[in-house]
VOGU-3710 file (C-alpha; in Angstrom, 3 decimals, decimal comma):
1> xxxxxxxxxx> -28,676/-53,019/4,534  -31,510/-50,715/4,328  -32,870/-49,088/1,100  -35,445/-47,119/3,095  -32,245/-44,213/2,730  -29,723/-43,939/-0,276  -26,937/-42,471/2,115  -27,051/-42,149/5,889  -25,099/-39,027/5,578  -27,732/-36,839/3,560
11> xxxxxxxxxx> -31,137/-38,587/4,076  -31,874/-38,698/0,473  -34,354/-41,095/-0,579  -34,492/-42,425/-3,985  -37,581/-42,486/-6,297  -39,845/-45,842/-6,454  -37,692/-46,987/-9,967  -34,386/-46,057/-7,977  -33,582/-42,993/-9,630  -33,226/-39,566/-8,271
21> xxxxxxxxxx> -35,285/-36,454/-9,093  -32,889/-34,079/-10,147  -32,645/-30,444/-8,416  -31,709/-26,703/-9,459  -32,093/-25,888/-5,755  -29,344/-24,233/-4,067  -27,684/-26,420/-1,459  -25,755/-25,331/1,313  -22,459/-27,788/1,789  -21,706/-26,924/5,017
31> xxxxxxxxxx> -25,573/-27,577/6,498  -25,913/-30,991/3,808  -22,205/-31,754/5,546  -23,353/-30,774/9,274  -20,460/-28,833/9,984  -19,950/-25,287/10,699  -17,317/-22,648/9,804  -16,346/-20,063/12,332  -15,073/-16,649/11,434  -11,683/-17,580/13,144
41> xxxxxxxxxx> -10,782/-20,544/10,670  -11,821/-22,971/13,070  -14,797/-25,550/12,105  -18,293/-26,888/14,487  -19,130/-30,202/14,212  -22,947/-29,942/14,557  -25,367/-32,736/16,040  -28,032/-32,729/13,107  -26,523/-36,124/11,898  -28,084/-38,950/13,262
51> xxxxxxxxxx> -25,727/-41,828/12,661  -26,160/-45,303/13,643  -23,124/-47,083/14,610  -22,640/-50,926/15,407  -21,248/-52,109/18,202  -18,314/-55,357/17,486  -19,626/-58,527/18,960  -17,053/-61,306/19,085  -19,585/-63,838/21,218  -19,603/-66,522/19,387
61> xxxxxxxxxx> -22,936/-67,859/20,824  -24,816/-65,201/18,803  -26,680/-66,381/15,782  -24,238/-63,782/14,119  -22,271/-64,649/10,511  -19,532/-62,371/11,676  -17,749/-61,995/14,650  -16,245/-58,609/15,463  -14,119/-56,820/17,484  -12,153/-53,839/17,515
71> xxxxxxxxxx> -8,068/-53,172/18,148  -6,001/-49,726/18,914  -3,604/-48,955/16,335  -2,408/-45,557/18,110  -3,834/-44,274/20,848  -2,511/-40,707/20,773  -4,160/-40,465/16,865  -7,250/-42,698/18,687  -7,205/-44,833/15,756  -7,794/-48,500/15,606
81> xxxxxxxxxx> -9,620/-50,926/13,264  -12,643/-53,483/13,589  -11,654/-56,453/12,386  -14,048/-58,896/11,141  -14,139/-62,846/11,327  -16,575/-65,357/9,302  -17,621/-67,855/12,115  -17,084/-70,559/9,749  -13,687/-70,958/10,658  -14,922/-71,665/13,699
91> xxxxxxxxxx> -16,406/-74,845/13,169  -13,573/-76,371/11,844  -10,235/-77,856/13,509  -7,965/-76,314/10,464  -9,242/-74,184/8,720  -7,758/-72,750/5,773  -6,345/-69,164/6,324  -8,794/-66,489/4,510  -7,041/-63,733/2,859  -6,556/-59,947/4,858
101> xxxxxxxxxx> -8,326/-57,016/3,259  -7,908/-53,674/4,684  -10,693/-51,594/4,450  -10,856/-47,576/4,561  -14,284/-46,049/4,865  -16,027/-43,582/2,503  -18,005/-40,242/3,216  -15,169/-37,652/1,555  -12,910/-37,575/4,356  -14,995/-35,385/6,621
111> xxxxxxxxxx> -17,995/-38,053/7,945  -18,639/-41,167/9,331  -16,446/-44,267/11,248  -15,904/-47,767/10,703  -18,478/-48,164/13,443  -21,239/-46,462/11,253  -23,664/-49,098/10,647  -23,915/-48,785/7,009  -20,110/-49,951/6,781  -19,864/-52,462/9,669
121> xxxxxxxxxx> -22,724/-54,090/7,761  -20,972/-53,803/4,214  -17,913/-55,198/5,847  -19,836/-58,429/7,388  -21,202/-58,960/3,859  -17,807/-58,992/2,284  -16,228/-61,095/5,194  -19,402/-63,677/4,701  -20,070/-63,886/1,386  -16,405/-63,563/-0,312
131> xxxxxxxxxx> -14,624/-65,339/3,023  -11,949/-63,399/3,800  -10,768/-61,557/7,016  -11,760/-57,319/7,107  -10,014/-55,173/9,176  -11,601/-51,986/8,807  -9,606/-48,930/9,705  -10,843/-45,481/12,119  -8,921/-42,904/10,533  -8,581/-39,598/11,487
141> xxxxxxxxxx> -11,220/-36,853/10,059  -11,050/-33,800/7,848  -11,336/-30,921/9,053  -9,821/-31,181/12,354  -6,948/-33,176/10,544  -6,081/-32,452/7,272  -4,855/-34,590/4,487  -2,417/-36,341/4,435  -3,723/-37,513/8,306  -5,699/-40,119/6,531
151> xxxxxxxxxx> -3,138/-41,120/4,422  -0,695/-41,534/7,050  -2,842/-43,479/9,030  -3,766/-45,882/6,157  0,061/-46,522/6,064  0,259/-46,753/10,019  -2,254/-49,272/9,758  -0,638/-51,142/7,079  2,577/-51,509/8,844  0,943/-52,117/12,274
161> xxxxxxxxxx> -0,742/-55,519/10,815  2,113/-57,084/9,938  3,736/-56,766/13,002  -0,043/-57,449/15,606  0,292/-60,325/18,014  -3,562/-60,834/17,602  -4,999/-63,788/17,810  -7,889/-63,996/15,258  -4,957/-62,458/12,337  -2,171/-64,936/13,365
171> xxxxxxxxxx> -4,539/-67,681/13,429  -7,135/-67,635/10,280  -5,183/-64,151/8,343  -3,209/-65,187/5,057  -0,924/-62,448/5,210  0,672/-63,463/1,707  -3,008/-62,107/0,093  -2,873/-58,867/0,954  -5,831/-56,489/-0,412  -5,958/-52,576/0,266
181> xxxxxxxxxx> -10,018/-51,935/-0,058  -12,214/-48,658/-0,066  -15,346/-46,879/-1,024  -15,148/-43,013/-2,094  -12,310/-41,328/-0,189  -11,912/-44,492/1,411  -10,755/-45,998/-1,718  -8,633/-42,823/-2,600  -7,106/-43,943/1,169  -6,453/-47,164/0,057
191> xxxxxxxxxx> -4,757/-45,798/-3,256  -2,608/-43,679/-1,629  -1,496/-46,387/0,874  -0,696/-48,074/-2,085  1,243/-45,810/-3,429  3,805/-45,617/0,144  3,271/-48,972/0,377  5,076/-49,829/-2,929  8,497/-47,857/-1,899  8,154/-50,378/1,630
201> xxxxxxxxxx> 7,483/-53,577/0,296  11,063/-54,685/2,242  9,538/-53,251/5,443  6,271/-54,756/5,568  7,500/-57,927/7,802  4,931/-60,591/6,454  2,532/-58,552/4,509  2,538/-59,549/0,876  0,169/-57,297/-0,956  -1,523/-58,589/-4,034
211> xxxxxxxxxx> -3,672/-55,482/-5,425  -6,109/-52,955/-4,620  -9,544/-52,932/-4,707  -11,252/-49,383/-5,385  -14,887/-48,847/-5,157  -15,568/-45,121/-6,650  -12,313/-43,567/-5,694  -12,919/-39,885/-4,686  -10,622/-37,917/-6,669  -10,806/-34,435/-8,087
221> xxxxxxxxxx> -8,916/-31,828/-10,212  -9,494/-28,042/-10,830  -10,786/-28,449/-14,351  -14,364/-30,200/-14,973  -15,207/-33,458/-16,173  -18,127/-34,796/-18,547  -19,305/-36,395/-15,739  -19,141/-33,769/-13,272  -20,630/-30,888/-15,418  -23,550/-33,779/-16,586
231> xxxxxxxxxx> -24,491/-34,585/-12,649  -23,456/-31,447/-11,016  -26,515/-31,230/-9,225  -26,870/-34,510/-8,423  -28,382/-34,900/-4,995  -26,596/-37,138/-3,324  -22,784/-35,328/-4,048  -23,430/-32,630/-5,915  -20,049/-30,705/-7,002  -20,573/-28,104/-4,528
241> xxxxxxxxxx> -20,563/-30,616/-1,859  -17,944/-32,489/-2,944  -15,340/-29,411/-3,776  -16,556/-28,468/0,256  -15,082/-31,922/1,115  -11,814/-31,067/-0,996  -12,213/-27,820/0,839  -12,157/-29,079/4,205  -9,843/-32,209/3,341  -6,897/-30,502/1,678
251> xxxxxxxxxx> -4,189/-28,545/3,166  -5,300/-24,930/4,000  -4,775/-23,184/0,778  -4,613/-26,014/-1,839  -6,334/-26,520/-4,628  -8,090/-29,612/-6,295  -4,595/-29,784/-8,541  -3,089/-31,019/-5,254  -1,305/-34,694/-5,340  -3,693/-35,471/-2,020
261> xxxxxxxxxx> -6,640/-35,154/-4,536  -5,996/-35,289/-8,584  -4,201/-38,418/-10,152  -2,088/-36,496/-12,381  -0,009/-34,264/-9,329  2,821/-35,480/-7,717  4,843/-38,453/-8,952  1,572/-41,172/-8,227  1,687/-42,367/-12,049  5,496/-43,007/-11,625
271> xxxxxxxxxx> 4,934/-45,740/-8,877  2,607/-47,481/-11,281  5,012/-49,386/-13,047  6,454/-50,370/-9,539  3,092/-51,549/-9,137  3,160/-53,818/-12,278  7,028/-55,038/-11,621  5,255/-56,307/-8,024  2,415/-57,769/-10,296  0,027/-56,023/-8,243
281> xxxxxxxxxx> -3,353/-56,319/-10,123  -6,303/-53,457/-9,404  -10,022/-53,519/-9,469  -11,682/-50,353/-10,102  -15,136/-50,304/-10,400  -17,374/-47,434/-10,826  -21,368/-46,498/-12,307  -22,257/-44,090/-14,907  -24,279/-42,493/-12,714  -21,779/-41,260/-10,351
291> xxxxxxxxxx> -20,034/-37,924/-10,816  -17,254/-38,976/-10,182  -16,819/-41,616/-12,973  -14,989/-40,029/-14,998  -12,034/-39,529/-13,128  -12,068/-43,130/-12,370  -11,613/-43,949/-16,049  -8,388/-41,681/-15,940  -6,866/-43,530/-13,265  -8,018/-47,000/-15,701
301> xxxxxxxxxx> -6,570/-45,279/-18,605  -2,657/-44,182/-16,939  -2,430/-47,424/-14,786  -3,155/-49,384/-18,355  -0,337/-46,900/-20,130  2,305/-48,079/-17,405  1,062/-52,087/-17,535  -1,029/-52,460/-14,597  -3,109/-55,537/-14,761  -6,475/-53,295/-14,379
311> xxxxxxxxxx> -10,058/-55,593/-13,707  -12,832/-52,700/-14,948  -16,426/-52,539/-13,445  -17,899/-49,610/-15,245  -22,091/-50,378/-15,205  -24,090/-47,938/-16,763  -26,677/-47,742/-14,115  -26,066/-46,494/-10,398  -24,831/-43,716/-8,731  -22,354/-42,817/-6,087
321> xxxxxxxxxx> -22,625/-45,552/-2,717  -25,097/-48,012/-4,734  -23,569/-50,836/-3,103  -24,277/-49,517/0,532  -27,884/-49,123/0,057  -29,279/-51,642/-3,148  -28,849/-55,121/-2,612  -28,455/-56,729/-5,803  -25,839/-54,140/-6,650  -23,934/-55,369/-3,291
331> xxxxxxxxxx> -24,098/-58,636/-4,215  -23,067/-57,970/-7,547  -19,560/-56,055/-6,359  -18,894/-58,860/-3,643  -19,256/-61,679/-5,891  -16,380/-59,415/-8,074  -14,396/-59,094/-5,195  -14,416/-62,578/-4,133  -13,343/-63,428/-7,357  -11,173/-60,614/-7,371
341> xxxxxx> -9,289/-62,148/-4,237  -9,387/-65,650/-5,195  -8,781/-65,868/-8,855  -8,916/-69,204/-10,768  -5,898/-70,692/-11,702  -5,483/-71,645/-15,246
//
């Protein structure tokens, strides 16, 4: 990973001590975003973003860590995830199975793909350094489909791998450890494929989930918090940004009180005691730096109320997508998630 950029979306660059100089400018969402309303409703993807994406390489001949390739989920939704397979296994004539994480991309709904470079790499890390198999899912994108598109596609996705004939998943996948992974609105993904996912634990054919692993989740609410007023011009996601994502992401006419988007709306908090009777644990790990902190500590605080076996990262320095773009900090949250995914038993 490259820390030439702090996030491929904006092109913001970081100052020389990894801070950010902050701005009173005025920022447009829509231009920062690259996307363009029309006057009928509609919305124009514009070209200004020049994203690299990965392509999956499954030749094991490379001098590659990883081998990759990529499977359709549904083709009418063109969705389908990359999985992602440490070669080690390879080498050896029985390996031990790894366990399955399934991993939803950031960039607030509206941006990116699991082929954008900055997250194919992130997954190889996590496959390599904590072993385990990644199958990162394409979702569809805000605007042109609305939440709850991702959601549903999260819990497509989850009931599709427990029923794919693949060969790399029925071979070296240890479907009894389960994880449901994210970054950002890929982590509120994950959450809220959680949250189905709990009500179909009978219908999930050999999928044993064991927790959920939430990098930043990307939620929101009508009234400020700390956090929010103390970064809101952050540069990277400032709140006007971010409430354009909401914007965008929500149903037409909602606001950030919506169950797609706060933790408090709809009956979320309920399920969490289903959560601990499935002794589901959760790792939620966030930086003070982030605006969005805050709002991760809520979810911390009602998950603890209902008995949730909670693992808290909270670091005081770092700000929103650290991990993607500093690599001690990636390090750092792997080494958590490995042990996260393979805890020691006393």
């Amino acid at each position: 990973m490259s820390n030439e950029t702090i996030d491929p979306r904006l092109q913001i660059r970081p100052n020389p001590d990894g801070s950010f100089t902050m701005s009173n400018e005025t920022i447009d969402p829509y231009h920062r975003l690259q996307i363009q309303p029309n006057p009928d409703g509609t919305f124009t993807r514009l070209n200004g973003l020049a994203i690299p994406h990965t392509a999956p390489s499954s030749d094991p001949s490379l001098p590659i860590p990883v081998l990759t390739k990529d499977i359709t989920i549904n083709p009418h939704n063109h969705t389908w995830l990359r999985l992602f397979l440490p070669r080690t296994l390879l080498s050896s004539s029985n390996p031990n199975k790894l366990p399955l994480i399934l991993f939803f991309h950031g960039s607030g709904f509206v941006l990116l793909s699991a082929a954008s470079s900055v997250f194919h790499d992130f997954c190889v890390q996590i496959a390599d350094s904590a072993q385990a198999i990644v199958a990162s899912v394409e979702y569809r994108l805000a605007p042109e489909h609305r939440l709850p598109a991702a959601y549903d596609d999260g819990a497509e996705a989850l009931r599709w791998i427990g029923n794919c004939e693949d060969e790399w998943l029925n071979q070296y996948a240890d479907y009894s450890k389960c994880y449901l992974m994210g970054n950002s609105a890929g982590a509120t993904i994950a959450y809220q494929t959680g949250l189905r996912a709990v009500e179909e634990v009978n219908d999930l054919d050999r999928v044993k989930i064991q927790g959920l692993i939430l990098r930043q989740p990307f939620f929101g609410g009508v009234q400020r918090t700390e956090s929010e007023l103390r970064l809101e011009n952050n540069p990277l996601i400032p709140l006007s940004v971010t409430d354009s994502m909401w914007e965008l992401a929500l149903p037409t006419g909602a606001d950030r009180d919506h169950e797609y988007c706060s933790v408090r709306a709809g009956n979320g908090v309920e399920k969490f005691e289903k959560m601990r009777e499935l002794g589901w644990r959760v790792l939620v790990s966030g930086n003070n730096g982030d605006p969005l902190v805050d709002r991760d500590k809520e979810l911390v605080q009602l998950m603890e109320e209902k008995g949730v076996k909670v693992v808290k990262d909270f670091q005081e320095e770092g700000c929103h997508g650290v991990e993607l773009f500093d690599p001690l900090k990636a390090n750092q949250f792997i080494d958590l998630v490995k042990q996260f995914i393979n805890p020691i038993c006393v």
